[in-house]
C-alpha positions as CSV (number, residue, x, y, z in Angstrom):
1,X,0.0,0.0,0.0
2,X,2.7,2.5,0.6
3,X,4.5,1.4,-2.5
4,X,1.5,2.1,-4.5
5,X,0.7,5.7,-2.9
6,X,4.2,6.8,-3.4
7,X,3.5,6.0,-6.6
8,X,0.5,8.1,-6.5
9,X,2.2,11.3,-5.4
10,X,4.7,10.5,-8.0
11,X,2.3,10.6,-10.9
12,X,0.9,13.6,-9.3
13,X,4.3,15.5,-9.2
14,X,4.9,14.4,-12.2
15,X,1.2,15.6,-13.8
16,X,1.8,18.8,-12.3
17,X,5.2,19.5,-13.3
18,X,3.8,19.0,-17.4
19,X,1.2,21.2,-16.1
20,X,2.9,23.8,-15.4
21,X,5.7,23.3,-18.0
22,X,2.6,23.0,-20.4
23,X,1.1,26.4,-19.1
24,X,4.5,28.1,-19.3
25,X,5.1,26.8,-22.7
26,X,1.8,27.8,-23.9
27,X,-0.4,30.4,-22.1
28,X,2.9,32.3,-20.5
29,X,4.9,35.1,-22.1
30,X,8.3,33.7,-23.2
31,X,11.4,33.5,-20.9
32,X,12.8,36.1,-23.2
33,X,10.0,38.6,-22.6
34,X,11.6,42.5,-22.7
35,X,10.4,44.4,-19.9
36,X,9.5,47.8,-21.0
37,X,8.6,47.5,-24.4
38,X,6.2,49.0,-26.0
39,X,4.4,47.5,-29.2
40,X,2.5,50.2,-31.8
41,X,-1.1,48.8,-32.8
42,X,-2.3,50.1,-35.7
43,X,-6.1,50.8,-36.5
44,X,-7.8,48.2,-39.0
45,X,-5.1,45.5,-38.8
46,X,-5.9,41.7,-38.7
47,X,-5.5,40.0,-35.8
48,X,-2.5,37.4,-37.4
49,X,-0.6,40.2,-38.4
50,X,-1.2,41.6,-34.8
51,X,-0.5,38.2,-33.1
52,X,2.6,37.9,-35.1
53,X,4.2,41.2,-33.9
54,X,3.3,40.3,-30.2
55,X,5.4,37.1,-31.0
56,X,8.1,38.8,-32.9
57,X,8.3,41.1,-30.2
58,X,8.4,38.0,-27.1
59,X,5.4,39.5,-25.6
60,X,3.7,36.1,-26.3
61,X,5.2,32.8,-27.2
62,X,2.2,31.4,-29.7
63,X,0.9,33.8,-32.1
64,X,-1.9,31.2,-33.3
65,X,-3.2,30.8,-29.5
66,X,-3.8,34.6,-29.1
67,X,-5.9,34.4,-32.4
68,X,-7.8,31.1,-31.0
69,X,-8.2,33.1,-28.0
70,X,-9.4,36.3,-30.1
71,X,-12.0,34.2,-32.2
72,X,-12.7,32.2,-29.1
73,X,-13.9,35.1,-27.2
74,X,-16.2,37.0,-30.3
75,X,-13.6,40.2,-29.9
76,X,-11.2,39.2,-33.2
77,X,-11.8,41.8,-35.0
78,X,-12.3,44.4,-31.7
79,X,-8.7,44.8,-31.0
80,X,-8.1,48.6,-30.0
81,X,-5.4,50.4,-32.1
82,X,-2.7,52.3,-29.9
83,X,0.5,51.8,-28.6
84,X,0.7,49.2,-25.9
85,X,3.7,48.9,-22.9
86,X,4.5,45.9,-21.2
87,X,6.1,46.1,-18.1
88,X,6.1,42.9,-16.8
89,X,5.6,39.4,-18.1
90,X,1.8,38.7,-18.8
91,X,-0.3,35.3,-19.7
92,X,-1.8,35.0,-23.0
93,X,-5.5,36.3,-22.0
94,X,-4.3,39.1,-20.1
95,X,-2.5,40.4,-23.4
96,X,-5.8,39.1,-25.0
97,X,-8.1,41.2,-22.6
98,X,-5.6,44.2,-22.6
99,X,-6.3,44.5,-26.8
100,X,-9.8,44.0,-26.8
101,X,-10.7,46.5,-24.0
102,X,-7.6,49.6,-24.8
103,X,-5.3,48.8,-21.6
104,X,-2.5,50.3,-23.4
105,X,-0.2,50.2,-20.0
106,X,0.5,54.1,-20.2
107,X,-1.2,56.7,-17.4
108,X,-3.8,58.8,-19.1
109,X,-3.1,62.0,-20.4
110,X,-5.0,64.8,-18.7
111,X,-6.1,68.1,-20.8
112,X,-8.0,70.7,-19.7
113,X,-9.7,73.1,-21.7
114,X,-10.9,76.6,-19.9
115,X,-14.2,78.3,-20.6
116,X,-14.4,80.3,-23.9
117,X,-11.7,77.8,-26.0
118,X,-11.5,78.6,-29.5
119,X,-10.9,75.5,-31.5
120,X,-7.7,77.2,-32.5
121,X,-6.5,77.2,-29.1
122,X,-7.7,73.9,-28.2
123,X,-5.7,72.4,-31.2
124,X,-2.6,73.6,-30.0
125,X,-3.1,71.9,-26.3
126,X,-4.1,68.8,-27.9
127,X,-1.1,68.6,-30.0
128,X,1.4,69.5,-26.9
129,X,-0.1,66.8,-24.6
130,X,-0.9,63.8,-27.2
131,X,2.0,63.1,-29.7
132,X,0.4,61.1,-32.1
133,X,-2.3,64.0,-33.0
134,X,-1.6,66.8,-35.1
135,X,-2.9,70.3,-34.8
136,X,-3.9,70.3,-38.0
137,X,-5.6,67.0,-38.0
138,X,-7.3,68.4,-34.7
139,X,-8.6,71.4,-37.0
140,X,-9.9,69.4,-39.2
141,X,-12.0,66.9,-37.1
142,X,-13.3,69.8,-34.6
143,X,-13.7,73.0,-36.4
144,X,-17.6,72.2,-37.8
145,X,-18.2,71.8,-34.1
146,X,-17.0,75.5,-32.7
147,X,-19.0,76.1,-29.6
148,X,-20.1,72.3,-29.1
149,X,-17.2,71.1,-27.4
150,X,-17.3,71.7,-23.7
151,X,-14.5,73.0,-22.0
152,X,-13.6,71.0,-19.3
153,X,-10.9,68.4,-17.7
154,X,-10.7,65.2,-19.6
155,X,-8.1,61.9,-19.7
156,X,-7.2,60.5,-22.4
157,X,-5.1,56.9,-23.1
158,X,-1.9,58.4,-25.0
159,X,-2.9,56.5,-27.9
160,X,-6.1,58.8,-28.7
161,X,-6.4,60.7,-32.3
162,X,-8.4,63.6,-32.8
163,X,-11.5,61.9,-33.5
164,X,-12.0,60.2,-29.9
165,X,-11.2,64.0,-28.4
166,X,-13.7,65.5,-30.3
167,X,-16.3,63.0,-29.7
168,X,-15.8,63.2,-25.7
169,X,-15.9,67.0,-25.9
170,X,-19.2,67.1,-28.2
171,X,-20.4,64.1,-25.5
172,X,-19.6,65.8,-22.3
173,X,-21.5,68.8,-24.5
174,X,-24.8,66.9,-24.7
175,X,-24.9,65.4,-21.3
176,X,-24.5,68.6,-19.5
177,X,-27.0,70.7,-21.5
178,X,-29.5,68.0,-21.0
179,X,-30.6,69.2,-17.8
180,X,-31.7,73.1,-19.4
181,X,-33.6,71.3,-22.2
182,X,-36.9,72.7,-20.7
183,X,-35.4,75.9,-20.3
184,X,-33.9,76.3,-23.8
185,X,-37.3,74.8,-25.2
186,X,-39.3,77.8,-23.0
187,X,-36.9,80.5,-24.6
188,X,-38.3,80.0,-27.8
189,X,-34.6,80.2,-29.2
190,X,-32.9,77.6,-31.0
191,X,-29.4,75.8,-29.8
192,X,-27.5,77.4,-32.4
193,X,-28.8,80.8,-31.1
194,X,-28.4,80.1,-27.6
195,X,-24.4,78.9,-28.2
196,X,-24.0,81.5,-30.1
197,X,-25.0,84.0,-28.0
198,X,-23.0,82.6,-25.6
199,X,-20.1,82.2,-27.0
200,X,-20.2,86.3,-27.0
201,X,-20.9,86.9,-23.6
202,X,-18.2,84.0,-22.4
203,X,-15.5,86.7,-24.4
204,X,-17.5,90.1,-23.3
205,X,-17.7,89.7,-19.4
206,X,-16.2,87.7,-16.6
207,X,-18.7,87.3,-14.0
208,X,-22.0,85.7,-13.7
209,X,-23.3,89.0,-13.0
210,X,-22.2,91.4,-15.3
211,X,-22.5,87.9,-17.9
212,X,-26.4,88.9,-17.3
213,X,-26.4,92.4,-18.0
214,X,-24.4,92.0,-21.2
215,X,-26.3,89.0,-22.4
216,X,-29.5,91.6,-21.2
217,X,-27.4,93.9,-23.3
218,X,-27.3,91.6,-26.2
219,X,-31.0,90.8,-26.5
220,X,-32.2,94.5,-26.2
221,X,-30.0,95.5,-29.5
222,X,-31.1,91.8,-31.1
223,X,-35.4,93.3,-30.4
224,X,-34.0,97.0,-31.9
225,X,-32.7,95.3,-35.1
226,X,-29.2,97.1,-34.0
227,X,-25.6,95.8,-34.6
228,X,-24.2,94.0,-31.6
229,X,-20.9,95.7,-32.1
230,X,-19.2,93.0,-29.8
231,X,-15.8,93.6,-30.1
232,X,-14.9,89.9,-29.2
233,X,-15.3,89.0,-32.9
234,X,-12.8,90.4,-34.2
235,X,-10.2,87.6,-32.1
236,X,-11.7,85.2,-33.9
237,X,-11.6,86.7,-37.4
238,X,-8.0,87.4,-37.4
239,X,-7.2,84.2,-35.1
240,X,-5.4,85.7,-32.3
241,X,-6.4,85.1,-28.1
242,X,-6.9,88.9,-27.8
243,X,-7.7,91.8,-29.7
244,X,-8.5,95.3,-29.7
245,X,-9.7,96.5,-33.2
246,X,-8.5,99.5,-35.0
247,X,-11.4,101.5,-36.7
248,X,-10.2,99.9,-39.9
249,X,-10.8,96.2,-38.4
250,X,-14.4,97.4,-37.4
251,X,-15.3,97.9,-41.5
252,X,-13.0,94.6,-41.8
253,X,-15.3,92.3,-44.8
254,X,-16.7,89.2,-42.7
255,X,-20.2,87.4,-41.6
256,X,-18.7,87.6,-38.4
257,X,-18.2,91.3,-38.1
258,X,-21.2,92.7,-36.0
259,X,-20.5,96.4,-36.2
260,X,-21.5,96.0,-39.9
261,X,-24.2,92.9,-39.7
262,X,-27.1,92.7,-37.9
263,X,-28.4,89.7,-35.8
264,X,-26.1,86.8,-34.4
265,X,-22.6,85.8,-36.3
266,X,-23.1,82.9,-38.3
267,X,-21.4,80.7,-35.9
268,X,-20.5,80.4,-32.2
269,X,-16.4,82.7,-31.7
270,X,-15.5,80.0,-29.2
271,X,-16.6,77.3,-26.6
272,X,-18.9,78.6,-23.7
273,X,-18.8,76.9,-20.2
274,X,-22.0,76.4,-18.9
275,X,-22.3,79.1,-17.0
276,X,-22.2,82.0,-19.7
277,X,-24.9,79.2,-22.0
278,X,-27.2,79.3,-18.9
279,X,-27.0,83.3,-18.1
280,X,-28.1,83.6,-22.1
281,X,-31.3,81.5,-21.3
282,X,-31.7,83.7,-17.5
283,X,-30.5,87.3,-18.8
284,X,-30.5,90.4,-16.5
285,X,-33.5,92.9,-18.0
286,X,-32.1,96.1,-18.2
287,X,-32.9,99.5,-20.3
288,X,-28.9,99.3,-21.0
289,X,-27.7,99.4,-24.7
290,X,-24.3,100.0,-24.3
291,X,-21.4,99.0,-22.1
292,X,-17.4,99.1,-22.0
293,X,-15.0,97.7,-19.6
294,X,-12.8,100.5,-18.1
295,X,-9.6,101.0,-17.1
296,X,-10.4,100.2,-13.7
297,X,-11.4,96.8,-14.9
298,X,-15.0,97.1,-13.8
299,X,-17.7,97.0,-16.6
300,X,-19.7,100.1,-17.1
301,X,-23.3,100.3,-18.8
302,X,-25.6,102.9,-20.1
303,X,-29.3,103.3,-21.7
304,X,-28.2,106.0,-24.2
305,X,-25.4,106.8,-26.7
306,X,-24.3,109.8,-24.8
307,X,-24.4,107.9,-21.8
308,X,-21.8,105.6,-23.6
309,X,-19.5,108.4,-24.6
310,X,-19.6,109.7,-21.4
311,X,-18.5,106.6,-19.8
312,X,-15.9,106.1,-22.4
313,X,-14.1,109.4,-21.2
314,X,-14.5,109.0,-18.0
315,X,-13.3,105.6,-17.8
316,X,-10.9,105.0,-21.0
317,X,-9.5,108.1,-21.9
């Protein structure tokens, strides 16, 4: 009996010792795997050819097991593109799990975008803090959606293009201007109009409060059929973060110029944070028409031309 269970535990040993030299033969990275590496996915590739450069790497051992694995599992043709670092030695399914779901090993990349934006400007961050993403390309993707892209903190996987930045920026949009549907719906104003608008007054005042008055402001010229003469345009006609137009820049040929148009601009000037879209929709009522921000820094109003002047000497000059 003894002979026969040490022969027991020796089949056993023996079983589990293939086992394991079975598992590290086929499910475990290769003794040869290269700590550190980092292996460039890229988007619309087939799985062999992605299986073979995990193998030619020595990330994994069988490149025909990761595809079984892949097909297995319904996610073949799911693999994320990006670049992908491996630190440390992982098992088949991990690396399998990693592809399918975008684990690409690298902390996110965190970008944020202040209130008022320009695409312009929000090109150039992208570009600085994500390598693989041109401004240009940036440009390209986001530019049709000036004033829809919410300015906020976001984190990104390194790997992201401009496509997956613009879409999180136009989602983050949607879901926190769901909550003032009622309110936009009761203003008998249109999106466009509303974004617009305040993309104006996100550029023409810094607090909530004076944000009212001016979008106040705003509406009283809009009912009067005058020109909105908001000197905030003119930034975003000649691209540049700040500008004070000349008298020539104020006869300057553009849709956007509203000392020679009536009504809105054809398009939002930059991105508005939520605050400046929901002072648009709760305006201050005021009898003002006009207003200017001093040299004191404060903003100054008035209900008459004269009044205007008068403030402009007192307060410019």
């Amino acid at each position: 009996m003894d002979v026969f269970r040490q022969n027991i535990w020796l089949v056993g040993a023996v079983a589990l010792v293939a086992l394991i030299v079975g598992y590290q033969s086929m499910f475990a990275a290769p003794m040869n795997f290269p700590s550190g590496s980092v292996v460039s996915i890229t988007r619309g590739v087939s799985a062999p050819l992605i299986a073979q450069k995990l193998a030619d790497a020595n990330i994994i051992a069988h490149p025909s097991l990761l595809r079984f694995v892949l097909r297995l599992s319904g996610t073949s043709a799911d693999v994320q593109a990006g670049a992908y670092r491996f630190d440390t030695p992982q098992n088949i399914f991990v690396v399998a799990f990693r592809l399918v779901t975008g684990a690409y090993g690298f902390p996110p990349v965190r970008i944020t975008f202040p209130e008022g934006t320009t695409v312009r400007e929000a090109a150039v961050q992208v570009a600085d803090a994500l390598p693989g993403v041109k401004a240009k390309d940036f440009l390209k993707e986001a530019e049709p959606y000036e004033g829809y892209l919410f300015p906020d903190t976001y984190f990104f996987p390194p790997s992201a293009d401009a496509a997956l930045v613009v879409a999180s920026m136009r989602t983050n949009f949607n879901a926190k201007i769901a909550p003032l549907s009622d309110e936009m719906n009761a203003s008998g104003r249109s999106l466009s109009d509303i974004v617009i608008l305040a993309s104006l007054v996100e550029k023409e005042a810094r607090t909530n409060t004076n944000k009212r008055i001016v979008a106040g402001i705003l509406f009283n010229r809009l009912k009067l059929g005058m020109p909105l003469q908001v000197d905030a345009v003119f930034g975003y006609i000649y691209g540049r973060d700040t500008y004070s137009p000349s008298f020539a820049d104020l006869t300057v040929d553009s849709p956007y110029n509203t000392y020679t148009h009536t009504g809105l601009p054809p398009g939002p000037i930059d991105n508005p944070g939520l605050d400046s879209i929901e002072v648009v929709l709760n305006p201050t009522k005021t009898d003002y028409l006009y207003y200017l921000t001093g040299k004191d820094n404060l903003m100054h109003y008035a209900t008459t031309y004269a009044g205007h002047q008068a403030n402009r000497r007192k307060y410019l000059d």
